[in-house]
C-alpha positions as a printed NumPy array, in Angstrom:
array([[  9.057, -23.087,  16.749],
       [ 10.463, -22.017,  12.853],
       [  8.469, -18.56 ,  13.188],
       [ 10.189, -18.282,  17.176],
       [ 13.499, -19.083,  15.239],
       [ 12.919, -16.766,  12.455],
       [ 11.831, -13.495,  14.879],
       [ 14.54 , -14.246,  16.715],
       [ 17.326, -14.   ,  13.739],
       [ 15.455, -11.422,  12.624],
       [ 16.15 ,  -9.136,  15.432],
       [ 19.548, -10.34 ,  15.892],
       [ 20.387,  -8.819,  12.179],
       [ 18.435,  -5.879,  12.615],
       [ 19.48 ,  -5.364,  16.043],
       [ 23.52 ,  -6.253,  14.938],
       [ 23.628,  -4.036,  11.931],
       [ 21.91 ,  -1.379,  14.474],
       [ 25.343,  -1.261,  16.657],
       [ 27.68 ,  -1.701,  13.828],
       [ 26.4  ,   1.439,  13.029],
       [ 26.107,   3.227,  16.16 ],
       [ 29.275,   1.699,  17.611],
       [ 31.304,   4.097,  15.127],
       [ 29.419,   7.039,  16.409],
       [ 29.669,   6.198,  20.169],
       [ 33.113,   4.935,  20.437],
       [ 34.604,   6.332,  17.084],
       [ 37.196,   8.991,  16.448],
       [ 40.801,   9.865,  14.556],
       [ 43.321,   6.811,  16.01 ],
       [ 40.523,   4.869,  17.502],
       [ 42.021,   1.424,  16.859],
       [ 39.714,  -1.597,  15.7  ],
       [ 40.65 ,  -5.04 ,  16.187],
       [ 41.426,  -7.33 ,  13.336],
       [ 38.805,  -9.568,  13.829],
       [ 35.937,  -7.173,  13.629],
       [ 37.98 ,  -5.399,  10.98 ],
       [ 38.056,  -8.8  ,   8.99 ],
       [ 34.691,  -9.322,  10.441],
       [ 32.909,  -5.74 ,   9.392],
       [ 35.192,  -4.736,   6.964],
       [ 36.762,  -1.555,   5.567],
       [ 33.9  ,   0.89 ,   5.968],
       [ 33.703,  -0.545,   9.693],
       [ 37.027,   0.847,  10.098],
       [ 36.853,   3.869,   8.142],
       [ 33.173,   4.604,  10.137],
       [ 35.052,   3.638,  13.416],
       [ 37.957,   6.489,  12.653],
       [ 35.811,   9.111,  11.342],
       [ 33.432,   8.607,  14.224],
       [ 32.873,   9.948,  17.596],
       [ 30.272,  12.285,  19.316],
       [ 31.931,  15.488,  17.889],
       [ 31.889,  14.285,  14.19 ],
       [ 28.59 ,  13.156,  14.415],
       [ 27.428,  16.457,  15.987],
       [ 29.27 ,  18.247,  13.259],
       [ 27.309,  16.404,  10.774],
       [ 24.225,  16.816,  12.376],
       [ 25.127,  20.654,  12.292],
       [ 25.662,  20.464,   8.696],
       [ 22.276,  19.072,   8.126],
       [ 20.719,  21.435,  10.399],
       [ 19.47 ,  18.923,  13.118],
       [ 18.293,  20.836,  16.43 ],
       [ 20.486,  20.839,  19.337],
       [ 22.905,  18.634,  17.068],
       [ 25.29 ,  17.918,  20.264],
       [ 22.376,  16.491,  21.988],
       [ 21.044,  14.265,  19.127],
       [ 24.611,  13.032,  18.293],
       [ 24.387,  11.314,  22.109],
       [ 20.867,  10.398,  21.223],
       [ 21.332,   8.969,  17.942],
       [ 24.259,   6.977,  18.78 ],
       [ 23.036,   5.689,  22.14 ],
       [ 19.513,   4.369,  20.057],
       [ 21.362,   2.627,  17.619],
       [ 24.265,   1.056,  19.766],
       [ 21.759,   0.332,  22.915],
       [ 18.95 ,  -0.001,  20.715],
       [ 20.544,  -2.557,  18.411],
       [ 21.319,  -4.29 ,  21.905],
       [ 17.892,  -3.983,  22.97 ],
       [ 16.529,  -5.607,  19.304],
       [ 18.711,  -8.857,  19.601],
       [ 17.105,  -9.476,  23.586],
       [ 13.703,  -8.749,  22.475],
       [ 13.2  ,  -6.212,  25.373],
       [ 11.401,  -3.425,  25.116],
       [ 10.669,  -4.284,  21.382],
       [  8.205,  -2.234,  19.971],
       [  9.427,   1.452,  21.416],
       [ 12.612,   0.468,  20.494],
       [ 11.819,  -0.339,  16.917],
       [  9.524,   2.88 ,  16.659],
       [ 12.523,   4.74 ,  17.954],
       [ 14.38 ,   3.393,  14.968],
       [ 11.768,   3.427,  12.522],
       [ 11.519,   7.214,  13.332],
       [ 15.616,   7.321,  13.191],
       [ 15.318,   6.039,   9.345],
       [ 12.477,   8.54 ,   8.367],
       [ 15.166,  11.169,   9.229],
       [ 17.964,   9.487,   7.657],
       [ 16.5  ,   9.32 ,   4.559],
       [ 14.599,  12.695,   4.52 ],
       [ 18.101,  14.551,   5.851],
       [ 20.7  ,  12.156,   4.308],
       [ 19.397,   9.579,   1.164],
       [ 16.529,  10.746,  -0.42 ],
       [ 18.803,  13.341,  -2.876],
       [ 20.298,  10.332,  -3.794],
       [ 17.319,   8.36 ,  -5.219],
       [ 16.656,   5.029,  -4.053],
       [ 19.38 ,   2.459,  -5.393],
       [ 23.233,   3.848,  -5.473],
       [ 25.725,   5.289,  -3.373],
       [ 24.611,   7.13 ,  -0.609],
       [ 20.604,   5.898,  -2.023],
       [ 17.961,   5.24 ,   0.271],
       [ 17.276,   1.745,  -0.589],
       [ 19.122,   0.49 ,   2.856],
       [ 17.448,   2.949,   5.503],
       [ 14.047,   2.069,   3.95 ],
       [ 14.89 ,  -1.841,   4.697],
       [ 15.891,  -1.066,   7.904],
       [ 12.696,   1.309,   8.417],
       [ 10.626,  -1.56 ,   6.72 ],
       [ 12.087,  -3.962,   9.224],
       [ 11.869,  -1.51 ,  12.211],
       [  7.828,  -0.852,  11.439],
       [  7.943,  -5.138,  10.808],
       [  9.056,  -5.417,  14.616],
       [  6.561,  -2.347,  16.012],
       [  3.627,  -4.293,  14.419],
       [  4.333,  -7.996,  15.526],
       [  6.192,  -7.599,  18.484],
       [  9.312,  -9.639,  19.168],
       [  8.427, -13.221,  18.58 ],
       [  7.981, -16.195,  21.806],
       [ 11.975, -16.075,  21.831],
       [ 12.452, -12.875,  23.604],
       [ 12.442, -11.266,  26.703],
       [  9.056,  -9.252,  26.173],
       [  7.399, -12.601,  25.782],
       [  9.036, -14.213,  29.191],
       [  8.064, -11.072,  30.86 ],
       [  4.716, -11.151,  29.686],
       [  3.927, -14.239,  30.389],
       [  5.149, -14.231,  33.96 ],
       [  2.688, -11.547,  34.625],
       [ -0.471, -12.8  ,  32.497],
       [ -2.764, -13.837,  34.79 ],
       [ -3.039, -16.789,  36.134],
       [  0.745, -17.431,  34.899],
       [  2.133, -15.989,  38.464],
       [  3.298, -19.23 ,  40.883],
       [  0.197, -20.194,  42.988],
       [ -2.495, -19.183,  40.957],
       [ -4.564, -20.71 ,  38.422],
       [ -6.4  , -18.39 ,  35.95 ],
       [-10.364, -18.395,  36.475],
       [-12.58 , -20.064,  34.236],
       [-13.929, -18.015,  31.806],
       [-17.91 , -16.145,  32.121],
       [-20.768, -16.972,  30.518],
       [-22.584, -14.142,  28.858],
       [-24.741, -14.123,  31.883],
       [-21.771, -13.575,  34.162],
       [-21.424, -16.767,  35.453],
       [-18.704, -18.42 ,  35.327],
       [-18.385, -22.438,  32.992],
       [-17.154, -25.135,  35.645]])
């Protein structure tokens, strides 16, 4: 039950700091007002993120960086992180998710950190946790406390009301009563 626990406050923190940052870039933009609580809550680069957000600013960056199609990944980045974060903290659909975000931080730091060395403003020392955590969640899966474990065990066989699962063969191909 610990490891459960610990998967599942693993993905919450992943999946939470996933839409703090893709809220901004979603929802943002100049006089975009943020409440106090999550202003208290996220603090002051929350707010500044939230107000120099938005679709266009993002695409504008993107531009800057020369992204492809930098209106179209704007939507797409901001829609994996917000929805994606969202999708971490269920459990569902776990491990594309996390490979959709592991592959989110390989570009982040390649386009964004890695000129600024590891540790330091702007470094890459936080999109490499959050790729080390993403890869972390891609190779084990989301833990017994999610909804890709209740799914998958309501259609393992043998799991579905009714049925029982069949006894397992013998190397002849009978089957142990």
């Amino acid at each position: 039950m610990v490891g459960a626990l610990a998967f599942l406050g693993f993905r919450a923190i992943m999946g939470s700091i996933f839409v703090a940052h893709g809220y901004p870039k979603l929802f943002g933009g100049t006089g975009k007002p943020v409440s106090e609580t999550a202003a208290r809550i996220l603090g002051p680069g929350f707010v500044q993120a939230v107000s120099n957000g938005g679709i266009s600013t993002t695409a504008t960056h993107f531009r800057e960086m020369g992204i492809p199609f930098p209106y179209l990944m704007a939507w797409f980045v901001s829609l994996l992180e917000f929805a994606g974060g969202i999708l971490l903290i269920a459990g569902w659909l776990t491990r594309p998710t996390a490979l959709l975000l592991a592959s989110e931080m390989v570009v982040a730091i390649q386009k964004v950190h890695w000129r600024n060395g590891l540790i330091g403003p702007g470094g890459f020392e936080f999109p490499l946790a959050m790729l080390a955590g993403c890869l972390g969640l891609f190779g084990a899966g989301p833990g017994d406390l999610s909804i890709d474990d209740l799914i998958s065990d309501q259609n393992a066989p043998g799991r579905r009301e009714g049925q029982t699962p069949s006894p397992p063969a013998t190397p002849t191909g009978g089957a142990i009563r």
